[in-house]
C-alpha positions in Angstrom: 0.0 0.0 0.0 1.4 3.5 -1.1 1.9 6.3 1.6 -0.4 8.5 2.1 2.3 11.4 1.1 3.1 9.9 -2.3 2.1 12.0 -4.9 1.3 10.3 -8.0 3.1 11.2 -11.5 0.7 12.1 -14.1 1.6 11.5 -17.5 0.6 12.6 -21.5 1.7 11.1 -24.1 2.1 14.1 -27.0 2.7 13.1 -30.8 5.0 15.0 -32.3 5.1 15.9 -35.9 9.2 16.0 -36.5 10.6 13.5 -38.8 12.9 11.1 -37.8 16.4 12.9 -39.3 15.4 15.9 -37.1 15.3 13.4 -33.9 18.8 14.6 -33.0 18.4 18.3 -33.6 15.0 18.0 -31.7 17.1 16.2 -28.3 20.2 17.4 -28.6 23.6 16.3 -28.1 23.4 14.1 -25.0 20.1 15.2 -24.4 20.6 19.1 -24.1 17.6 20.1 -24.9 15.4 18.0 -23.4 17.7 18.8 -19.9 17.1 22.8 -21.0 13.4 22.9 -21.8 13.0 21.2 -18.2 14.8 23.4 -16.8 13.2 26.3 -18.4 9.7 24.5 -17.2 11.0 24.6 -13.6 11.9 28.1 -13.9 8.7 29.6 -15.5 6.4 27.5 -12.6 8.8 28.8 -9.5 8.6 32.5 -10.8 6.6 34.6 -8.5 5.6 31.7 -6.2 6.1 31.7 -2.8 7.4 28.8 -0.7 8.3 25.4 -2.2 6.9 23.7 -5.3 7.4 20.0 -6.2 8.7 19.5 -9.4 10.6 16.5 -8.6 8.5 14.5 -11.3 8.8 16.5 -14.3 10.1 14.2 -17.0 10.4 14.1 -20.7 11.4 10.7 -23.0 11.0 10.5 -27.0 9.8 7.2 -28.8 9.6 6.2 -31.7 6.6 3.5 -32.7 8.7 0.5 -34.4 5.4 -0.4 -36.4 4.4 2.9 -37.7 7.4 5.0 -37.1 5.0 7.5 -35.3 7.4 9.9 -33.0 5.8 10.8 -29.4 6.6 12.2 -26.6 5.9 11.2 -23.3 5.5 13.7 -20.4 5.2 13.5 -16.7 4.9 15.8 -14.1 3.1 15.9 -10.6 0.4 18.2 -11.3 -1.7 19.3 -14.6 -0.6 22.6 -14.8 2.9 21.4 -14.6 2.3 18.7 -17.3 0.5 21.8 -19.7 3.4 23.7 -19.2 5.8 21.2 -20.4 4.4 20.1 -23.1 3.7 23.9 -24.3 7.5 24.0 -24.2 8.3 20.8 -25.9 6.3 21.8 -28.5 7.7 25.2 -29.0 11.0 23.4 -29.2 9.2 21.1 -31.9 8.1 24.4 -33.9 11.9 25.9 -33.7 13.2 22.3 -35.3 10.9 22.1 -37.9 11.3 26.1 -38.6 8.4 26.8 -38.8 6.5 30.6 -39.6 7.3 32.5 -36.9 4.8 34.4 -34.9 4.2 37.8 -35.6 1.6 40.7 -34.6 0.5 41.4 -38.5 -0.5 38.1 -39.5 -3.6 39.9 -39.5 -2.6 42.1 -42.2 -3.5 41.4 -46.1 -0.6 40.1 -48.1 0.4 42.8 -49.9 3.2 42.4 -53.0 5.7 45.0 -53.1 7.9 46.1 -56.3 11.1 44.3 -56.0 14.1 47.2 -55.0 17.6 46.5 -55.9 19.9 47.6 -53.2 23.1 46.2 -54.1 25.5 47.7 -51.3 23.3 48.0 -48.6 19.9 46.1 -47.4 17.7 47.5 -44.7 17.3 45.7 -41.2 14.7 42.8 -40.5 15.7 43.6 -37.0 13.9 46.4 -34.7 16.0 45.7 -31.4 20.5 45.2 -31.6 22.6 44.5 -28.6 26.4 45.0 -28.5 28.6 43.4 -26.0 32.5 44.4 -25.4 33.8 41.4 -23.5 37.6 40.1 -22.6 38.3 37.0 -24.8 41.2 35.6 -26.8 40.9 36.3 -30.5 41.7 32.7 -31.1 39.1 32.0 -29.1 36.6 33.2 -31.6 35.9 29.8 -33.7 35.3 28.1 -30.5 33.0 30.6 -29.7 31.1 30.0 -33.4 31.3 26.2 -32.9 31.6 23.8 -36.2 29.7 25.0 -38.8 28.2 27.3 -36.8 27.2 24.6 -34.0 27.2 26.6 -30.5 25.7 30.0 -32.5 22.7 28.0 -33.3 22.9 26.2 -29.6 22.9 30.0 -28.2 19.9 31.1 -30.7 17.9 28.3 -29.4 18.6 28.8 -25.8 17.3 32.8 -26.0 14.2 31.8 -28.5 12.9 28.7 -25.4 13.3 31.5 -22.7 11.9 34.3 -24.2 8.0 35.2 -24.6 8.7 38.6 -25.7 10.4 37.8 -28.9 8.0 39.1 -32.1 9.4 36.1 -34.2 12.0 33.6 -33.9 14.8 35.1 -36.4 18.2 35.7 -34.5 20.8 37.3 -36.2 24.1 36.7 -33.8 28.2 37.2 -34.5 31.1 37.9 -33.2 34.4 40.2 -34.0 37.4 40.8 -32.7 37.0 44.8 -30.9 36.6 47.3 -33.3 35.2 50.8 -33.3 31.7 51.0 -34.4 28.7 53.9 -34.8 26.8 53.9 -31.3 23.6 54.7 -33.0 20.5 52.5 -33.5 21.7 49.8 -30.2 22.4 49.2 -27.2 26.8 48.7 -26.1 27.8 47.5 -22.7 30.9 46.2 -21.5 30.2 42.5 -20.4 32.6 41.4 -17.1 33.5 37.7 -16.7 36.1 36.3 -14.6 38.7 35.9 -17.2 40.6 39.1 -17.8 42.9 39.8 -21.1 43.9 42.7 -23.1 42.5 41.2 -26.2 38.3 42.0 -26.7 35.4 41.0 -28.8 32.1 42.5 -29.8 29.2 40.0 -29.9 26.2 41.3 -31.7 23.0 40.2 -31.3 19.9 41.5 -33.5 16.4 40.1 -33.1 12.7 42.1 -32.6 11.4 41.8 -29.0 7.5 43.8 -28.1 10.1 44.2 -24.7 13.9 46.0 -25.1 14.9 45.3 -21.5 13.7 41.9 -20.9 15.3 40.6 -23.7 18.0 42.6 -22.7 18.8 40.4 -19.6 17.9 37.0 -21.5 20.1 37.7 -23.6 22.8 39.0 -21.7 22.8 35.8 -19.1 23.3 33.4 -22.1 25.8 35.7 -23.9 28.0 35.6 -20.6 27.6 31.7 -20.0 28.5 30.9 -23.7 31.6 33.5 -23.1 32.8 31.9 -20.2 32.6 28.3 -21.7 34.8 29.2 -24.1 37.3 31.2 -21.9 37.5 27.7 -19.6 38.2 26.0 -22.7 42.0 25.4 -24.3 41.4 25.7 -27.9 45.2 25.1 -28.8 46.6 25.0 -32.8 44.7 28.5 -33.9 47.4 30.6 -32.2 50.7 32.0 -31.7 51.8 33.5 -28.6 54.4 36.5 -29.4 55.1 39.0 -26.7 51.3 38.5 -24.6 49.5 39.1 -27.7 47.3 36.3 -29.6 47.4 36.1 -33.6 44.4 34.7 -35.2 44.3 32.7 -38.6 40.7 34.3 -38.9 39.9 38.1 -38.6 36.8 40.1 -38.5 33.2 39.3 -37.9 31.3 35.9 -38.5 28.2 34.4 -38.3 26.6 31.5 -39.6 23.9 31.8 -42.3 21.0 28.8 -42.7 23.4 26.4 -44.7 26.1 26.5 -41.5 28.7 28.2 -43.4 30.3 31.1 -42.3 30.4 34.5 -43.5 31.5 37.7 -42.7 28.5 40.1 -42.4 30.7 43.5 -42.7 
């Protein structure tokens, strides 16, 4: 016989529509983003709650059907609130995977075509909202930073779209330069402190269009600084030569990776 304190898990079992090549960009390495959208769960249902909330049993596992290939996901959690909110999440994760249209505040508005306008040297901005940070970090450092083909960019667009409800959209636009001076007009520049210190700096620019400037602001800010410091902590050795304290760097400028996962520079 059960305790009378036992509280039982209640479970859903939600059928996803992503294809089974996408399986992987859907989880995650290891599991990331599974591990990330519970987190993100735990965080939305303690916010502005007093005193202690059980969230012990939230859990997420993807299956596939071995007859009919049918992908599903199975979600527990102690409460039904909890188990609506995780599954809102897993499916906004499932929408991000599968790229879908993006959510926007004039999908009321009538398709209008407009004449096509050749611009050739310069293109006007998708982007209402642009943050600049100045933070220490080798200039070596800066592939690390992009990941292969463009890996941890995408990992960091991901991470901001899954915590932010303000975002009018889910287009990103995010890269990274060794320092530079730039025009201080049409953004928003601060000087981002970590714990690693060095003489060399890089401005990382994100540009996305948020109904709210300052929350963003600090979404944004917290995962720019924990990507930063992962790659400080990291010894990315064979891109560099040491000559007097200063770093040389096969790879100069600004770079960020377009929808194919090459890399190129934006400037």
């Amino acid at each position: 016989m059960s305790s009378p304190c036992t509280v039982r898990s209640k479970e859903m079992k939600v059928i996803l529509e992503i294809p089974e090549e996408k399986i992987g960009a859907f989880l995650g390495a290891k599991g990331k983003n599974i591990r990330f959208i519970i987190g993100k769960t735990k965080r939305e249902l303690t916010q502005n709650v007093e005193g202690d909330v059980d969230l012990s049993g939230l859990f997420c596992r993807v299956n596939i059907d071995e007859d009919t290939r049918e992908v599903s996901a199975l979600l527990k959690a102690n409460e039904d609130d909890h188990l609506e909110n995780l599954k809102k999440n897993i499916l906004a994760q499932q929408d991000y995977v599968l790229g879908r249209i993006e959510k926007t505040h004039n999908d009321d508005r009538p398709n209008r075509e407009q004449p096509s306008r050749v611009h050739p040297k310069r293109k006007s901005s998708q982007f209402s909202t642009k943050y600049v940070f100045k933070t220490a970090m080798e200039h070596h450092m800066i592939p690390k930073f992009i990941g292969s083909k463009g890996m941890n960019i995408q990992d960091l667009k991901g991470k901001i779209i899954l915590s932010d409800e303000n975002l009018d959209g889910n287009k990103i636009n995010i890269n990274i330069c060794e320092d530079r001076k730039i025009r201080l007009q049409r953004l928003h520049f601060e000087l981002l402190k970590t714990d690693f210190e060095s003489p060399s700096k890089v401005l990382i620019t994100v540009e996305l269009n948020t109904t709210n400037r300052s929350e963003t602001l600090s979404i944004v800010r917290d995962f720019v600084k924990e990507f930063v410091e992962k790659t400080n902590t990291t010894n990315h050795g064979g891109f560099t030569s040491q000559n007097n304290g200063e770093s040389t760097s096969q790879n100069n400028g600004g770079f960020t990776p377009d929808d194919s996962g090459e890399l190129e520079n934006p400037f």
